[in-house]
C-alpha positions as CSV (number, residue, x, y, z in Angstrom):
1,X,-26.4,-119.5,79.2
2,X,-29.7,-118.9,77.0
3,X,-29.7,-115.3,78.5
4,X,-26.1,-114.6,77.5
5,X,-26.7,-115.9,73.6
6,X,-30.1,-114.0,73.7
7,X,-28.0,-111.1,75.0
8,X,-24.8,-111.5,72.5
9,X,-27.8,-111.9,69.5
10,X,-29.2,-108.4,70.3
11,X,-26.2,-106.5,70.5
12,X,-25.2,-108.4,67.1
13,X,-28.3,-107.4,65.8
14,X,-28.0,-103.5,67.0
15,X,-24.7,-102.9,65.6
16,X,-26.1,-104.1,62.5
17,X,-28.8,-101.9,62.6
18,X,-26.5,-99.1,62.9
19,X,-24.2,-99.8,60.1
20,X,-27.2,-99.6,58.1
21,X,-28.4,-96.6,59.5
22,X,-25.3,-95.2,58.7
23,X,-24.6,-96.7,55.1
24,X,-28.4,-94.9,54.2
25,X,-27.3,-91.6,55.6
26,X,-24.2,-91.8,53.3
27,X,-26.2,-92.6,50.2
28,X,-28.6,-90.0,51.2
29,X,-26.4,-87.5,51.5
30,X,-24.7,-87.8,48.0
31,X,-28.2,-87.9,46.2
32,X,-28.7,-83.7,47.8
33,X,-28.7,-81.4,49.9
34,X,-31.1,-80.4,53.3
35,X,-32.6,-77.1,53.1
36,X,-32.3,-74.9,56.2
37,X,-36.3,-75.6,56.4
38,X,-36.2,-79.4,56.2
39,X,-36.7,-80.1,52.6
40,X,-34.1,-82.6,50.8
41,X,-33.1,-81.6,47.4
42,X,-31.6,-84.2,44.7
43,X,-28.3,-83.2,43.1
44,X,-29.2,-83.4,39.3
45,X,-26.5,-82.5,37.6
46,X,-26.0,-79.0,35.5
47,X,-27.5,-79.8,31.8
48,X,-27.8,-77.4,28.8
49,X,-31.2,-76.8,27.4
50,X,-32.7,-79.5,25.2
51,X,-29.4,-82.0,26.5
52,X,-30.2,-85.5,27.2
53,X,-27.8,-88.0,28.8
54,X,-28.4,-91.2,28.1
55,X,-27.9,-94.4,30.0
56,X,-27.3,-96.6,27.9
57,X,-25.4,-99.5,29.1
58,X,-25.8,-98.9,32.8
59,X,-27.5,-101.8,35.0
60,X,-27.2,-104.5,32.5
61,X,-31.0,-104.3,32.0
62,X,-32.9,-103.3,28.9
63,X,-34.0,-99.7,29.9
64,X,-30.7,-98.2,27.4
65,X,-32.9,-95.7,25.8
66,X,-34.0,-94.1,28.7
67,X,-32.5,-90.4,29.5
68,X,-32.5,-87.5,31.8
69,X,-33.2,-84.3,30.2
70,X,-32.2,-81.1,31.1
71,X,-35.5,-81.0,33.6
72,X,-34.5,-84.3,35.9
73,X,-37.4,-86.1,34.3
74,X,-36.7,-89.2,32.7
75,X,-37.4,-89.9,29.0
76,X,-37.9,-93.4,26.8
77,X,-36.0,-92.3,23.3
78,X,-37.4,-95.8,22.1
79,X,-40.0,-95.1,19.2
80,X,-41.7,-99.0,19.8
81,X,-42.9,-98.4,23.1
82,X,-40.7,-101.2,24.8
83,X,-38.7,-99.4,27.1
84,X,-39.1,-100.5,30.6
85,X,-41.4,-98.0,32.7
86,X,-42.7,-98.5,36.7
87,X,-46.4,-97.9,35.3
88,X,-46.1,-100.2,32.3
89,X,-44.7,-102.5,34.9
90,X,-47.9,-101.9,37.2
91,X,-50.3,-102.2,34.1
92,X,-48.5,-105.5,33.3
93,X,-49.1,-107.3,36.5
94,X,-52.7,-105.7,36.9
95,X,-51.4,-104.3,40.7
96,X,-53.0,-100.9,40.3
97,X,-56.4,-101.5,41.6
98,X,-54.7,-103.7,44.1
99,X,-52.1,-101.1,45.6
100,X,-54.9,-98.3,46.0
101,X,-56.6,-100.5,48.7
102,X,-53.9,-100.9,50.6
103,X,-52.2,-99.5,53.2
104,X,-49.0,-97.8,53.6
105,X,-47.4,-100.7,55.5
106,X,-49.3,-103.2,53.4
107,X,-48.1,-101.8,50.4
108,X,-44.3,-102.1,51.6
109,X,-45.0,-105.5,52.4
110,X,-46.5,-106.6,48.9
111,X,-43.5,-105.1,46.8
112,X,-41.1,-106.8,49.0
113,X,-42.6,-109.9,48.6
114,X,-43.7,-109.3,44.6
115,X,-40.0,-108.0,44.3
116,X,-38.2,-110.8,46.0
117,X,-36.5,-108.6,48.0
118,X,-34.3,-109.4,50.8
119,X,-34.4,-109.1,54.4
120,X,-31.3,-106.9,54.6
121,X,-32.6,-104.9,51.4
122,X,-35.9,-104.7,53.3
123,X,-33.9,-103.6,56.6
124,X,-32.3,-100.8,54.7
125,X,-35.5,-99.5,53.0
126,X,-37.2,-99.2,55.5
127,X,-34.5,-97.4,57.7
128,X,-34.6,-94.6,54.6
129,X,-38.3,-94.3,55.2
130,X,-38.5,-93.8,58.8
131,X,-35.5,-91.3,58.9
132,X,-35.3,-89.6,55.8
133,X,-39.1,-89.8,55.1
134,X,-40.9,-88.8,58.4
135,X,-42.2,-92.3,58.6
136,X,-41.5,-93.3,62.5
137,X,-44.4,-95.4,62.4
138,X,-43.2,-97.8,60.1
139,X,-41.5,-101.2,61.4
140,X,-37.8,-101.5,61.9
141,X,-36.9,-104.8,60.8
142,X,-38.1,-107.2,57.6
143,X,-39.7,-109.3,59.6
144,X,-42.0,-107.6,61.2
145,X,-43.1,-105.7,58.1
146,X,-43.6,-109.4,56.7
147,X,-44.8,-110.7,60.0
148,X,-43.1,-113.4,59.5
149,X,-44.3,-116.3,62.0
150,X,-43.1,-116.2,65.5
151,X,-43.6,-119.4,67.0
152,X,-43.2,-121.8,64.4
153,X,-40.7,-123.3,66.9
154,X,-42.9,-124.6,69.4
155,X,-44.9,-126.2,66.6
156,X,-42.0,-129.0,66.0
157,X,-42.6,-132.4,67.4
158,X,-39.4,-134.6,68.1
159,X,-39.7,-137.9,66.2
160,X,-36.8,-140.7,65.6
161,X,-33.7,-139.1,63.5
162,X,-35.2,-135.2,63.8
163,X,-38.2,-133.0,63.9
164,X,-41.5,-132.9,62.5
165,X,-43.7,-130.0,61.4
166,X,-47.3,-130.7,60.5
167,X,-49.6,-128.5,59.0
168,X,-52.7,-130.6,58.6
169,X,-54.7,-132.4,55.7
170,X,-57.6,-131.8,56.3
171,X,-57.3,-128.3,57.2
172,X,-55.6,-127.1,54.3
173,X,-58.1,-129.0,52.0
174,X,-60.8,-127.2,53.8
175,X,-59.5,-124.3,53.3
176,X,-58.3,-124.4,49.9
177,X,-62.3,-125.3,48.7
178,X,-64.0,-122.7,51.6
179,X,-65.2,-120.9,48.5
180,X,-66.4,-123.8,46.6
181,X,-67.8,-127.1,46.7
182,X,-65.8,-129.8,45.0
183,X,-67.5,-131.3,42.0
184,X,-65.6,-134.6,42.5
185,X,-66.9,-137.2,45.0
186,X,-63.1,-138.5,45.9
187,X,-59.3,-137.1,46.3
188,X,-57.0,-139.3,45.3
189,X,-53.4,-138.1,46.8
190,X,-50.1,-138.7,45.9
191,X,-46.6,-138.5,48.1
192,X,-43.9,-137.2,47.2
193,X,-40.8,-137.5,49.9
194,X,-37.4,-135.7,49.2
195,X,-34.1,-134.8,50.9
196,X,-32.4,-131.9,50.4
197,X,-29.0,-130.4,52.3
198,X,-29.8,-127.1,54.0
199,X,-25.9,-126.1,54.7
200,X,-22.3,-127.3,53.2
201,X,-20.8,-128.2,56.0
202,X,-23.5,-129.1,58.4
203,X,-25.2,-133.0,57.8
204,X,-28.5,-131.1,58.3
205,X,-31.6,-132.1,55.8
206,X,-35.0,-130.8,55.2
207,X,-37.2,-133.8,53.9
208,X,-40.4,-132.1,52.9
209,X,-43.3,-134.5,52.7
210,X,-45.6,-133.4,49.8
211,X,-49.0,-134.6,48.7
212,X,-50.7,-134.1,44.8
213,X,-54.3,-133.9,44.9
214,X,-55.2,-135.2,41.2
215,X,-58.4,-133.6,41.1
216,X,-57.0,-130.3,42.5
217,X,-53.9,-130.4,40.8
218,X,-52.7,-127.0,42.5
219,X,-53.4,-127.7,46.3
220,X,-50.1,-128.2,48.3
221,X,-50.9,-130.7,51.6
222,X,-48.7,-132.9,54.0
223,X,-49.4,-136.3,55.4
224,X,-49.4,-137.1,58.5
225,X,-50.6,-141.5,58.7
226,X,-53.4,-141.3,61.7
227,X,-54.8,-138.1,59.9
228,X,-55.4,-140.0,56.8
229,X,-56.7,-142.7,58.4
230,X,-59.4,-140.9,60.0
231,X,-59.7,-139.1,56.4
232,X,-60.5,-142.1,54.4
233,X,-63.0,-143.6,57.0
234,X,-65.1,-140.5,56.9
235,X,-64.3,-138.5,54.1
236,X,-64.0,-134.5,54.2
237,X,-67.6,-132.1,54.2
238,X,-67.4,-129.5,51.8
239,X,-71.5,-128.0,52.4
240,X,-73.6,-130.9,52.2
241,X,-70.9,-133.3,50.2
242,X,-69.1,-135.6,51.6
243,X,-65.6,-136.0,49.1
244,X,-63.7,-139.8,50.0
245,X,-60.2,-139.6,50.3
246,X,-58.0,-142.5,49.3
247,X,-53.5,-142.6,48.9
248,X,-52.7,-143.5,45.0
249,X,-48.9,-143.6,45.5
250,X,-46.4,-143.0,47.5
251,X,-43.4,-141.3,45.2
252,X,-40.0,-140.4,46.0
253,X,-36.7,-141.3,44.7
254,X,-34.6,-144.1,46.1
255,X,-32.4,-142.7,49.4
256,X,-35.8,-140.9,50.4
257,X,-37.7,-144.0,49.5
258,X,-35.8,-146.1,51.9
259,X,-35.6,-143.9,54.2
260,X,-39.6,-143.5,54.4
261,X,-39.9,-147.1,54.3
262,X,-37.0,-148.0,57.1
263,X,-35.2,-150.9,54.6
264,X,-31.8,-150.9,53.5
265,X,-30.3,-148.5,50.8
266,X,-30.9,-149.3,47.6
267,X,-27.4,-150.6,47.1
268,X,-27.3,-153.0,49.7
269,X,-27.4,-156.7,49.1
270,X,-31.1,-157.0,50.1
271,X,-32.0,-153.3,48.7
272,X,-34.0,-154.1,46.2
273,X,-37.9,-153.0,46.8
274,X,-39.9,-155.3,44.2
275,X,-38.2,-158.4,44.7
276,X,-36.5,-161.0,47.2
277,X,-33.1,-161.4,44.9
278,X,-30.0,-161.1,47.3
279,X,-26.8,-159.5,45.5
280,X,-23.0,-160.4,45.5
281,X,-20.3,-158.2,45.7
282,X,-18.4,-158.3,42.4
283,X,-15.0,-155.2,42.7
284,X,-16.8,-153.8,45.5
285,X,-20.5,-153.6,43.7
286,X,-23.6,-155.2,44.0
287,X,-24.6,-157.6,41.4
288,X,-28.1,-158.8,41.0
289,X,-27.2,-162.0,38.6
290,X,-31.1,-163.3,38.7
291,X,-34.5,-161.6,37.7
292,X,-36.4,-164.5,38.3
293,X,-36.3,-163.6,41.9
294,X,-39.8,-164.1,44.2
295,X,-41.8,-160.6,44.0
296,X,-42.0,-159.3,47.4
297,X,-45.6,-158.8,48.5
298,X,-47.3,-156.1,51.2
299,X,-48.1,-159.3,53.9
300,X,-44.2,-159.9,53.4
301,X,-42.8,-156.8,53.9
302,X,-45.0,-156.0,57.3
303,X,-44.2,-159.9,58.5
304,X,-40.8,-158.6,57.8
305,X,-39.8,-162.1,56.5
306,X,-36.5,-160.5,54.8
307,X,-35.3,-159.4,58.0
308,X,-32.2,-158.1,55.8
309,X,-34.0,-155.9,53.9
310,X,-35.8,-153.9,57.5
311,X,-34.0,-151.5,59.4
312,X,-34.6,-151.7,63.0
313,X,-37.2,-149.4,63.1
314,X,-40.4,-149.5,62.0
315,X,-42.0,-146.9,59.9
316,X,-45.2,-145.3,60.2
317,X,-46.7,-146.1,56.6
318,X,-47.5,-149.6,57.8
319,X,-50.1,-147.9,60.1
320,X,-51.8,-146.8,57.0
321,X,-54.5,-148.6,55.9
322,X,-55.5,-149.5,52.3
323,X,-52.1,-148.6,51.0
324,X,-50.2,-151.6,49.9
325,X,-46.3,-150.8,50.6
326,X,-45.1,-152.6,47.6
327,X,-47.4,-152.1,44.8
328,X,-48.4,-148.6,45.8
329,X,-44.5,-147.1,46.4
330,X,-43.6,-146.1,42.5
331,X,-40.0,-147.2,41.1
332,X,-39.6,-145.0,38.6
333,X,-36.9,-142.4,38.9
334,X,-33.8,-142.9,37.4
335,X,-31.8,-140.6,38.8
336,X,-29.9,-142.6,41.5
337,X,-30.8,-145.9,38.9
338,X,-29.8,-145.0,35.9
339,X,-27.7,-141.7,36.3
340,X,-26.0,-141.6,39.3
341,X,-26.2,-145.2,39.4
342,X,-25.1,-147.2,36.6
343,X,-23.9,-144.9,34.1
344,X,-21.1,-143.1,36.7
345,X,-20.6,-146.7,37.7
346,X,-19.7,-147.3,34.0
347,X,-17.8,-144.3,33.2
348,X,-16.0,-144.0,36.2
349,X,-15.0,-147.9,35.7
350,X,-13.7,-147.9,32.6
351,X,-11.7,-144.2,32.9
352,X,-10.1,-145.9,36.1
353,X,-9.6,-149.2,34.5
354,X,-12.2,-151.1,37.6
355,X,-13.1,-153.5,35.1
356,X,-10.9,-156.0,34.0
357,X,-12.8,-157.2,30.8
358,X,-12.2,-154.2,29.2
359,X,-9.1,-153.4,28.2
360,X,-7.4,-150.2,29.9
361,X,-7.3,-146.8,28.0
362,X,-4.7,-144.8,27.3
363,X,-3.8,-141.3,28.3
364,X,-4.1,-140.6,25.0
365,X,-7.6,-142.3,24.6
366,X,-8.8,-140.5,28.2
367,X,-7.3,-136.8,26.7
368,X,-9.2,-137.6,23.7
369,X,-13.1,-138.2,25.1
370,X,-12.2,-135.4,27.4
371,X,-12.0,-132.9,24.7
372,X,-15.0,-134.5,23.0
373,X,-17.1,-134.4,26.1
374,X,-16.1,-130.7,26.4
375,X,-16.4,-129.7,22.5
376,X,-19.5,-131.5,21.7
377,X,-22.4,-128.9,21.1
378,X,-25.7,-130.4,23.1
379,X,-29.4,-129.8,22.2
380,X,-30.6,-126.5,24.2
381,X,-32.5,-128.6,26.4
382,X,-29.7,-129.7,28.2
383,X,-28.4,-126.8,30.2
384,X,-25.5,-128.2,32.0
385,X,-22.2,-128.6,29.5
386,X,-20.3,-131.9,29.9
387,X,-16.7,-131.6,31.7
388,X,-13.6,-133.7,31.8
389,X,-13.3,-137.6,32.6
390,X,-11.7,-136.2,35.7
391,X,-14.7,-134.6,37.2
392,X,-16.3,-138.5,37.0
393,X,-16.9,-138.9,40.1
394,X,-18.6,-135.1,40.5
395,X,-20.9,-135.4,37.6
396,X,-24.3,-134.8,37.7
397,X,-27.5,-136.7,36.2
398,X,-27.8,-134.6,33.6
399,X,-24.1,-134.7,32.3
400,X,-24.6,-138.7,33.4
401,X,-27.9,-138.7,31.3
402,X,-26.1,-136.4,28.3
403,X,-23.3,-139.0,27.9
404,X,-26.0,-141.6,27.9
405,X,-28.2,-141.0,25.2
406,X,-25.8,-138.8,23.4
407,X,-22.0,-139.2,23.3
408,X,-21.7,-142.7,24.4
409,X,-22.4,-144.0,20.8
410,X,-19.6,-142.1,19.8
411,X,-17.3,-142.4,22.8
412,X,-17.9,-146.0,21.7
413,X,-16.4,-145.8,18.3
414,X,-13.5,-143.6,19.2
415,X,-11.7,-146.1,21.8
416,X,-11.8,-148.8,19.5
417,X,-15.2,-150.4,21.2
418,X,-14.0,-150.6,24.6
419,X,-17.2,-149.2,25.8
């Protein structure tokens, strides 16, 4: 069966190959003409002496004043110098000294990564090369040129709910100061853990597990619990200096945050992380009516004495030692708190008419915010525009947070105080 899909893949991959072949000989062809001795000639079109044409408004980019004169060389008509030109563009990013020392192939590969290009842009370039350049020796396909990793595959490691890929604290560390000893004497590290959907349609997730190094603000690290463990007990050698290692926090927002620490959703009854209040359903939400509630505490939470608030599994950040799992797990976004949380809750509530101590609005009164929301100029730090009442339930944090500390005051005054 692997055979056949390996197989199906190939062919896949071959006719694609050949389309692009064939769209680059058909762009070729209508730049010139093949000499009867090899040589390719561009068609540049039949221009009277001292003639420029200009292209001004073509490719939406800021290059209008350049021209073509009647020699086929380009010209800037812009007397301030800020036309757009490949060498200013070389001088700008200080890539001249850098691009002599490379190779041909090298080269390639640092403008397609500088550039951004993609693979199937990459593909086609470097089908123009080999065929229309006499450059056979050049790679067929982007990822070769890029080498991009091979057998990153075999490096995943099954764990409960997915896979895991580890690159290594201590390695990367290492690595990141091979040049340099460190002039601190401890690494304090910080977690970050995140979710994020990979398709549309497909409930697949990448959760990348991030680390800040405080003193080394730009080193980018993953955790892994037994390699920290060993880390903190005997420190990392950088020469003759030994550099302690100890976990600060532990900060992600609250679906990851349960997730990492196997309890309950934030929502749930027992969800709450800080303390042991229990919360009723009031028109199918969770109330927390007390904040006098016992604080939870680190010996708690590993004796599991809420068993309501555990999942079944346990998680690995108990193994880690010095960390305290309630004091050292921040609570501070307010995203899915705030936003997403209570003030959709609100809105959502009182344009559906869920609560019944407010009194209902109109269609009149719901046309009437709608348009307001829509209207209302908002600072230019806020780059998402507000939309109707009827996209509630779609709204994102930063429409949630806009109505929040912006419109709600006068939402409030407009429907008679009902909010």
């Amino acid at each position: 069966m692997a055979s056949s899909q390996d197989s199906n893949s190939t062919r896949r991959l071959q006719r694609l190959m050949d389309d692009l072949h064939q769209e680059a000989d058909a762009e070729w062809n209508q730049m010139g003409v093949e000499g009867p001795d090899g040589s390719f000639e561009i068609r540049w079109p039949t221009l009277q002496s001292g003639n420029d044409i200009s292209s001004d408004g073509l490719g939406g980019g800021d290059d209008g004043n350049d021209a073509v004169n009647s020699s086929g060389n380009f010209v800037n008509n812009s007397g301030n110098g800020d036309g757009i030109a490949f060498d200013n563009l070389s001088d700008d990013h200080e890539d001249n000294e850098r691009v002599d020392k490379l190779s041909q192939e090298d080269s390639l590969r640092y403008m397609a990564i500088l550039g951004n290009m993609s693979r199937s842009l990459v593909n086609l370039m470097l089908a123009i090369l080999r065929k229309k350049f006499n450059a056979p020796h050049l790679p067929k396909y982007a990822r070769t040129l890029l080498k991009t990793p091979t057998h990153v595959g075999t490096e995943l490691t099954p764990i409960a709910g997915g896979q895991f890929w580890y690159q290594g604290v201590e390695m990367v560390l290492t690595k990141y100061c091979e040049n340099v000893i460190p002039e601190v004497d401890t690494f304090s590290l910080q977690v970050s853990i995140d979710g994020l959907p990979l398709f549309k349609s497909v409930a697949v997730q990448l959760w990348p597990i991030l680390i800040k190094v405080e003193e080394l603000p730009h080193a980018a690290v993953m955790l892994v619990v037994f390699e920290v463990n060993d880390l903190q007990q005997r420190g990392l050698q950088f020469g003759d200096k030994v550099v302690r290692l100890v976990l600060r926090a532990l900060i992600a927002d609250s679906p990851a945050r349960a997730f990492a620490l196997a309890t309950v959703s934030f929502g749930a009854k027992h969800g709450c992380l800080k303390c042991t209040g229990v919360g009723e359903y009031v028109e199918n939400k969770v109330i927390f009516e007390s904040v006098h509630a016992e604080l939870r505490t680190d010996a708690g939470f590993r004796s599991r004495i809420d068993k309501d608030h555990h999942k079944e599994w346990k998680t690995p950040l108990e193994d880690l030692h010095n960390f305290n799992l309630i004091d050292d797990v921040v609570v501070a976004e307010r995203l899915h708190l705030i936003d997403l949380g209570v003030t959709k809750k609100l809105l959502g509530g009182l344009f559906k008419h869920e609560f019944n101590q407010f009194r209902r609005w109109s269609p009149q009164e719901k046309e009437s915010v709608s348009n307001f929301l829509i209207k209302t100029p908002l600072p230019s730090e806020v780059h998402r525009r507000m939309r109707s009442l009827k996209c509630v339930n779609f709204g994102k944090g930063t429409e949630l947070r806009s109505f929040l500390h912006y419109l709600s005051p006068f939402c409030h005054q407009d429907t008679n105080n009902s909010l």
